[in-house]
C-alpha positions in Angstrom: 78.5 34.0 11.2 79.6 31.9 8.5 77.2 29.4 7.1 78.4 25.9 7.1 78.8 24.7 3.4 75.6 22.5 1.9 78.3 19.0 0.9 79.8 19.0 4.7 76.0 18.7 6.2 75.1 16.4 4.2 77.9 14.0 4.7 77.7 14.6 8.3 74.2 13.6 7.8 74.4 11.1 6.1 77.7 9.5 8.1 75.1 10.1 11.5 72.1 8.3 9.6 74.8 5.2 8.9 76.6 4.6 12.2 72.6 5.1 13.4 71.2 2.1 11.4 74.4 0.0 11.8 74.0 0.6 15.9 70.4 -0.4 15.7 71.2 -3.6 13.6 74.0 -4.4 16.0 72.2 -4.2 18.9 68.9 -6.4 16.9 71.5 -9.0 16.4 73.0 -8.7 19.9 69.3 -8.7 21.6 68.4 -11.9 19.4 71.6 -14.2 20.7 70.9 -13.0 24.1 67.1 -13.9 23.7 68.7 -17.3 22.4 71.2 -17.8 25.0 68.6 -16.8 27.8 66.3 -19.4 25.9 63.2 -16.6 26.8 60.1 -17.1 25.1 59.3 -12.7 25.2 62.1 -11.3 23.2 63.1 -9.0 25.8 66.7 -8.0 24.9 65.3 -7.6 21.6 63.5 -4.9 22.6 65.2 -3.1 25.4 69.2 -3.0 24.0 67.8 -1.4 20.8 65.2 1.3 22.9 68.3 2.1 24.8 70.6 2.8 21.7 68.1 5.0 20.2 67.9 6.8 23.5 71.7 7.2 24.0 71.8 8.6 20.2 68.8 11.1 20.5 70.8 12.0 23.9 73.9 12.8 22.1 71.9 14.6 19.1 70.7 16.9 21.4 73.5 17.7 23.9 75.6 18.1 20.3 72.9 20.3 18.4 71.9 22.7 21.7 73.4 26.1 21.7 76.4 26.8 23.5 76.4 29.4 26.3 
């Protein structure tokens, strides 16, 4: 097996860690203009658009990172 080189993990780390704290910000902003537009006193899209990001992404980590039969 070859062992995958130290720089490319860590950019693909890093690029992951990015996209995954620009989604959540997107989806803050998103959640807080609904909230707004909704006029709702319980920020409730604040909340739930952001949950459900996080679990899409740890979704993909893991169907990406499991082993291959």
């Amino acid at each position: 097996m070859n062992k995958p080189d130290n720089k490319n993990l860590l950019w693909k780390y890093a690029g992951l860690a990015t996209q995954f704290l620009i989604g959540i910000g997107l989806f803050l902003f998103i959640g807080l203009k609904i909230d707004k537009w909704l006029k709702l006193n319980t920020p409730v899209a604040v909340w739930v658009l952001p949950s459900l990001f996080i679990a899409a992404v740890m979704i993909k980590i893991i169907k990406d990172t499991a082993q291959k039969k």
